[in-house]
C-alpha positions as CSV (number, residue, x, y, z in Angstrom):
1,X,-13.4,-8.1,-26.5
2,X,-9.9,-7.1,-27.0
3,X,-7.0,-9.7,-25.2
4,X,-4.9,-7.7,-22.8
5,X,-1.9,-10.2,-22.4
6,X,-1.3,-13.0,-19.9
7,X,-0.8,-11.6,-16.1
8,X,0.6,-13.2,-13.3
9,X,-0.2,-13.1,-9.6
10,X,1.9,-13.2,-6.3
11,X,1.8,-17.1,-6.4
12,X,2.8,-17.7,-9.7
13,X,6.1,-17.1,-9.5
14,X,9.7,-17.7,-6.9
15,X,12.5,-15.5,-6.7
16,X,15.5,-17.6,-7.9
17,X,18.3,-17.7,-5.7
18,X,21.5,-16.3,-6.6
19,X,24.6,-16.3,-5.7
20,X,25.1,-13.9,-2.4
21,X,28.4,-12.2,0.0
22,X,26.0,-11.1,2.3
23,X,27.3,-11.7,5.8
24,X,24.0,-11.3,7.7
25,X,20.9,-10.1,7.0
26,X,20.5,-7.9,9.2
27,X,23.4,-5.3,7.4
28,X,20.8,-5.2,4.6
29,X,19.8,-2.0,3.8
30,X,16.0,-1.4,3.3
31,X,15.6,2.0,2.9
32,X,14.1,3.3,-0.5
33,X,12.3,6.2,-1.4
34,X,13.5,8.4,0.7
35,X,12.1,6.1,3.9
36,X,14.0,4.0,5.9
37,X,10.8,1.5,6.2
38,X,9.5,1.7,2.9
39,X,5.9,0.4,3.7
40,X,2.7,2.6,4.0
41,X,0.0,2.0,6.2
42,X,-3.4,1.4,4.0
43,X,-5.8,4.3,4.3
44,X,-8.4,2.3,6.3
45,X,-10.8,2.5,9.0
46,X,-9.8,-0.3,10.6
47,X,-5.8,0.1,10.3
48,X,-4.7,3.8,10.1
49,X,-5.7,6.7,12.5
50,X,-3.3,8.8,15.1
51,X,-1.7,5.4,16.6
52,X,-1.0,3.4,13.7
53,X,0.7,6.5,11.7
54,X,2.3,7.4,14.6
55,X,4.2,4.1,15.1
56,X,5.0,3.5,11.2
57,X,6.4,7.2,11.1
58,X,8.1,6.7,13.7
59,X,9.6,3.2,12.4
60,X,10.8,4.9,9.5
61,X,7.5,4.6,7.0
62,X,4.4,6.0,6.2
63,X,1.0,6.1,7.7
64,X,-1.8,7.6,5.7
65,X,-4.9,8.8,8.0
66,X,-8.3,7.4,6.1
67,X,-10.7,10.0,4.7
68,X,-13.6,8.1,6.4
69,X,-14.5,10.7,9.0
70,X,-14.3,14.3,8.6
71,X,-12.4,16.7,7.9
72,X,-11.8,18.2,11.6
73,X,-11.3,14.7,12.8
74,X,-8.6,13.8,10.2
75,X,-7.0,17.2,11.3
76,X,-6.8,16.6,15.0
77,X,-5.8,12.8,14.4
78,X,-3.0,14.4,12.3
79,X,-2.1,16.8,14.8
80,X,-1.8,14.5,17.5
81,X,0.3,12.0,15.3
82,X,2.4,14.3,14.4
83,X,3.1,15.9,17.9
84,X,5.0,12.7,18.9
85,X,7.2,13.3,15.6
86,X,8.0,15.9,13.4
87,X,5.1,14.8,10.9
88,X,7.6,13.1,8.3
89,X,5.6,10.1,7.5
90,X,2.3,10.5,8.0
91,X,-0.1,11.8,5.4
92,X,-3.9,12.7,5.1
93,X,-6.1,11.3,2.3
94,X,-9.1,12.7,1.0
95,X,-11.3,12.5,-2.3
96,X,-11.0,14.0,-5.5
97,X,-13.4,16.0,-4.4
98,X,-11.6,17.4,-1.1
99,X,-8.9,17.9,-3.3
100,X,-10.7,21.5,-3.9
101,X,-11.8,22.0,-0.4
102,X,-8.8,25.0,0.1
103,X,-9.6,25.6,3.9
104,X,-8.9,21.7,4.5
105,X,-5.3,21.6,2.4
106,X,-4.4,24.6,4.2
107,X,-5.0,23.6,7.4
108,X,-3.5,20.6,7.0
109,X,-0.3,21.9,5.5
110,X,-0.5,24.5,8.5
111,X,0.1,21.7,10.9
112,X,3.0,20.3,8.5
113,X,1.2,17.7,6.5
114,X,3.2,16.9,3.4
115,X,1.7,13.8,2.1
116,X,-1.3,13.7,0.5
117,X,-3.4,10.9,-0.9
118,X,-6.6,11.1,-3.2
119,X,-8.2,7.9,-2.6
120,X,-10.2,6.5,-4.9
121,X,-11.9,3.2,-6.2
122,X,-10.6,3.6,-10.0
123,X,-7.8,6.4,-10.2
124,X,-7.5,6.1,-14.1
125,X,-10.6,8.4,-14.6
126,X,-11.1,12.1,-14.7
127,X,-12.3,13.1,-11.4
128,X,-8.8,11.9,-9.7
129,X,-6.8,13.5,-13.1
130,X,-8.3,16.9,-12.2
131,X,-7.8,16.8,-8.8
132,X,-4.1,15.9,-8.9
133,X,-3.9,18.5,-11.9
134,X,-6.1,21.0,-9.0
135,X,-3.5,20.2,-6.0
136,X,-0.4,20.2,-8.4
137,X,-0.7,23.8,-9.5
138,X,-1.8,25.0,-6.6
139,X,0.4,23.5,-4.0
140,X,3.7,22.7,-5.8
141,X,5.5,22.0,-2.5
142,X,3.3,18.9,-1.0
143,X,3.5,15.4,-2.5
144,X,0.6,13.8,-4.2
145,X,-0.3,10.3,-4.2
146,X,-3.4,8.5,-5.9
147,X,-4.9,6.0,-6.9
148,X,-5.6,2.6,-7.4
149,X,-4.8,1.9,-11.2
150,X,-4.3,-1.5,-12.7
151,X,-2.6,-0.4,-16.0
152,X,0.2,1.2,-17.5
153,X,-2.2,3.7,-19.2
154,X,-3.8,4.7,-15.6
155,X,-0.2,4.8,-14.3
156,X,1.2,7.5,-17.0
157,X,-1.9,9.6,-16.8
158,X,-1.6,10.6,-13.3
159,X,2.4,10.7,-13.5
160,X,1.9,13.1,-16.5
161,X,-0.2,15.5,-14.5
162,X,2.1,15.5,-11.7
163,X,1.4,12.7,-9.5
164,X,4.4,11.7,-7.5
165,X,3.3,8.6,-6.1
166,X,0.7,6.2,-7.6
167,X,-1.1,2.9,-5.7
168,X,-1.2,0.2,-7.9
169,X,-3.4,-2.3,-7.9
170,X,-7.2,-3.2,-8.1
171,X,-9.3,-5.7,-6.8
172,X,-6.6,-7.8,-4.9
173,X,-7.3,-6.4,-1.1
174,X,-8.1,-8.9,1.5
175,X,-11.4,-7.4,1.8
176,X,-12.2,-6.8,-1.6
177,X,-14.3,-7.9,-4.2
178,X,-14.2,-6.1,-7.0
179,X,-13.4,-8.5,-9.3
180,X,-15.8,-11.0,-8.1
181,X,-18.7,-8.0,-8.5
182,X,-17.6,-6.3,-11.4
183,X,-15.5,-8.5,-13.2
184,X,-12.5,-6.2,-13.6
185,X,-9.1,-5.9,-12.4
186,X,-5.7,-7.2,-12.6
187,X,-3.1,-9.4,-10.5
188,X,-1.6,-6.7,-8.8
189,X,1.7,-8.1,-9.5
190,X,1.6,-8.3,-13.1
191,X,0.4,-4.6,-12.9
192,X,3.8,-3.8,-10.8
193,X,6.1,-5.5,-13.4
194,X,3.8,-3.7,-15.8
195,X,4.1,-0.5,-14.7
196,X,8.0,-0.5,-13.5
197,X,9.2,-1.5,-16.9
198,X,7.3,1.9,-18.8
199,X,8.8,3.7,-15.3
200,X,12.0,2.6,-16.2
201,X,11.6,3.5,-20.2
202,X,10.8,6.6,-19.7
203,X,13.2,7.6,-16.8
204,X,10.9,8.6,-14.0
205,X,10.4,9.6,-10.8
206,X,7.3,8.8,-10.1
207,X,7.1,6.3,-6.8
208,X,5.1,2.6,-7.8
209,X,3.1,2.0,-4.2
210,X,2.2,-1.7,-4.5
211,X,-0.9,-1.9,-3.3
212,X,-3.7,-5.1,-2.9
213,X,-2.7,-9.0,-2.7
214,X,0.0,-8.7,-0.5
215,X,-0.3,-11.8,2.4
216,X,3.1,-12.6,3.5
217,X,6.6,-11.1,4.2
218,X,7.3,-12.9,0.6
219,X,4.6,-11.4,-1.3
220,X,6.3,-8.0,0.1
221,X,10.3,-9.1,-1.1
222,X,8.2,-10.1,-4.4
223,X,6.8,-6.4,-5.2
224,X,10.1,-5.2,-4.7
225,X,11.3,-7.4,-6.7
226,X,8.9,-6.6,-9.7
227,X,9.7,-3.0,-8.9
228,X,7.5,-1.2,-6.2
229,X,9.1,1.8,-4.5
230,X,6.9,1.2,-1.5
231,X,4.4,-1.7,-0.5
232,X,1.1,-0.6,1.4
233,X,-0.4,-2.7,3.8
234,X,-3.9,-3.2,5.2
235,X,-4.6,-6.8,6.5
236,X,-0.9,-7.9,7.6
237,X,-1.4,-4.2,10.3
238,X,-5.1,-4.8,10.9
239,X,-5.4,-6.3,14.6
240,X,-3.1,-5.0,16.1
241,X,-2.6,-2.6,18.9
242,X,-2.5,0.4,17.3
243,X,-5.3,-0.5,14.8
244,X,-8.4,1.5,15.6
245,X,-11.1,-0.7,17.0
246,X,-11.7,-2.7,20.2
247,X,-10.3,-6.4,20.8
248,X,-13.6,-8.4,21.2
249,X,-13.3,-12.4,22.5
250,X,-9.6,-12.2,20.9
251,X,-10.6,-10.4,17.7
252,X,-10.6,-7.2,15.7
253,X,-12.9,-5.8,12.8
254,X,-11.6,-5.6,10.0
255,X,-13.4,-4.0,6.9
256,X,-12.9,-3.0,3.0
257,X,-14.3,0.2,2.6
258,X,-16.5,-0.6,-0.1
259,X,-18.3,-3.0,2.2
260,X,-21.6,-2.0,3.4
261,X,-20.8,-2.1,7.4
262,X,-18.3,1.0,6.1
263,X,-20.5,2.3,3.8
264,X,-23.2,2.4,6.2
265,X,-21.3,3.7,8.9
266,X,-19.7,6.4,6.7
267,X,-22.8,7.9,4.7
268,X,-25.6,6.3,6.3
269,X,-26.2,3.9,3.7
270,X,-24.5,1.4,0.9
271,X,-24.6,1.9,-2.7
272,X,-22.7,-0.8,-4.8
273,X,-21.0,-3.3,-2.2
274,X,-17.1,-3.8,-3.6
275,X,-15.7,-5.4,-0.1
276,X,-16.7,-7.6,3.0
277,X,-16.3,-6.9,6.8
278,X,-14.5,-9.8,8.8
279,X,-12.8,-10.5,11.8
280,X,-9.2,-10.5,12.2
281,X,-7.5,-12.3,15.4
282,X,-5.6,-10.3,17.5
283,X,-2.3,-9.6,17.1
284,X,-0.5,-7.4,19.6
285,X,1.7,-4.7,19.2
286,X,2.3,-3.9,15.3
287,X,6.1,-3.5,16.2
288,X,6.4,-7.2,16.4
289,X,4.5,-7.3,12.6
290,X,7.3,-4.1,11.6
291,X,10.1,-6.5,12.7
292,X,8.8,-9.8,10.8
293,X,8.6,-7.4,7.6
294,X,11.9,-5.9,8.4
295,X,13.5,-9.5,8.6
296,X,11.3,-10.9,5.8
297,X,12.9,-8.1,3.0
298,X,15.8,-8.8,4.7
299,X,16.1,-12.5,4.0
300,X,14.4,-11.8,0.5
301,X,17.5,-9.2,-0.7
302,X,19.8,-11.9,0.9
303,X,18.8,-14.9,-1.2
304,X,18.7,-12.5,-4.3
305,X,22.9,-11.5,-3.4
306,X,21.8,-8.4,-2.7
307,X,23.0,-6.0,0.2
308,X,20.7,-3.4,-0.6
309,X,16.7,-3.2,-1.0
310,X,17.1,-0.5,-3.8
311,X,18.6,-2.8,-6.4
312,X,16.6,-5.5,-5.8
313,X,13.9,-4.9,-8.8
314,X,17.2,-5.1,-11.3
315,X,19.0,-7.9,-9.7
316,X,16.5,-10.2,-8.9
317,X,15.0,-13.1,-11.4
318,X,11.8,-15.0,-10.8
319,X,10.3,-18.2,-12.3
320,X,6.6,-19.4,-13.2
321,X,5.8,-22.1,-11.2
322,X,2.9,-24.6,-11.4
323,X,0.3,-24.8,-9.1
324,X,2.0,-27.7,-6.9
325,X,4.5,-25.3,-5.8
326,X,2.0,-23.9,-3.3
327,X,1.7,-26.8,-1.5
328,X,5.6,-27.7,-1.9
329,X,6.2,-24.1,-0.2
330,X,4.1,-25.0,2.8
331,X,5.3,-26.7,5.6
332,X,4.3,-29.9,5.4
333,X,6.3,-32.5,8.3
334,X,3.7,-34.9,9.7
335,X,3.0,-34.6,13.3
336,X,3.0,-37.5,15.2
């Protein structure tokens, strides 16, 4: 067995902080990419359809429409998304597979879709390298992302074949269990700072979407910080409002979909279970989520001396911390 190196996760490091000029927080600028939210809504049954992509496109993000209903469905909650905006910031995603289905990408693009995601388990294998090679040559003008990869070789594979935007990270979802089933994956962290610094070497353009792990407004201002271009979300937007599902005794589903409920409810039946179906409580309207996130990065590019969320990654400086420091970071005042 050959040794890979010595990752780290979310909770194994702080952001120091710096010296800062920053007047308030709220004149911090956090657009990057090209959005002026730079989160993406997780490609999940339980978080993003019509509503959901509507209200993060509409915040100034991206919503990606899950490939777990057909391919009608995904064009008519598309369409209807996209009615209440132009379509900027919402995207469809699909399987390597779909990737060749031409009546589907047409359609799609017809109705102004410009984002597109092939969503898979393990992006670092050949199905998902064909299909982004497929979509690349025959639709130069849309942009693809994929994934998940772990690695830096997964990463440069799909950036080489034209990927614009690649998810990174495996096995760190809420809902996941991956690594607990097949013993494999990486802290999704590690896999950002990873993958940023051969980004960086080789002067590309290619968008890091951090992806798995994320819990908390800091765990966002930390994937910045090891250099995501944009973090996706699945638990921290499950439950609310504009999450697809009912609110049951004060709670909502919410489901990997590698767990069998999906499975099941997708293709009739479950092959190898990677994920678990929960409840999450209820939560609202997801504005009230977009604003803690908005103050969160905020605060985060603030302590860093930073006035702008784009030169965070190079700015910022973080230090390993022992396991203690988790309980230290918690509130912990004694109620009397």
């Amino acid at each position: 067995m050959k040794f890979y190196n010595q990752s780290l996760c979310f909770d194994d490091i702080l952001l120091v902080p710096q010296h800062s000029n920053v007047v308030s927080r709220k004149q911090i600028d956090i657009s990057m990419s090209g959005f002026d939210f730079p989160i993406v809504a997780s490609p999940m049954d339980t978080v993003c359809e019509a509503y959901m992509a509507e209200s993060i496109a509409n915040e100034g993000g991206l919503g990606i429409i899950h490939r777990y209903m057909n391919t009608s469905e995904r064009l008519i909650s598309f369409e209807h998304a996209a009615s209440k905006n132009s379509g900027r910031g919402i995207g469809i995603a699909l399987s390597s597979l779909e990737c060749f289905d031409t009546d589907f990408i047409d359609s799609a693009i017809e109705l102004g879709c410009y984002w597109f995601c092939i969503d898979t388990a393990n992006g670092h294998n050949d199905a998902a390298i064909k299909a982004v090679q497929h979509l690349r040559m025959y639709y130069p003008g849309i942009h693809i992302m994929v994934g998940n990869v772990s690695t830096v070789d997964g990463f440069s594979m799909l950036a080489e074949v034209g990927a614009d935007a690649i998810r990174v990270g495996i096995g760190g979802g809420a809902t996941c269990t991956t690594r607990i089933v097949s013993g494999h994956g990486m802290p999704t962290l590690q896999s950002i700072i990873d993958c940023y610094e051969y980004k960086n070497k080789n002067h590309m353009d290619t968008l890091i979407i951090a992806d798995g792990g994320i819990r908390t407004t800091g765990d966002i201002v930390k994937a910045f910080a090891a250099g995501a271009d944009m973090v996706m979300l699945g638990s921290m937007l499950a439950g609310t409002d504009e999450a697809p599902g009912a609110v049951i005794e004060g709670f909502k589903v919410f489901r990997g979909m590698a767990s069998e409920d999906a499975q099941v409810d997708w293709k009739g039946q479950s092959s190898v279970v990677e994920g678990i179906s929960t409840k999450i409580k209820y939560k609202g309207p997801v504005k009230n989520i977009f604003e803690e996130i908005r103050n969160g990065i905020g605060s985060g590019c603030s302590y860093s001396g930073v006035s702008k969320l784009s030169e965070l990654a190079e700015n910022s400086e973080y230090t390993i911390v022992s396991t203690s420091s988790l309980q230290e970071s918690k509130p912990h005042a004694i109620l009397i």
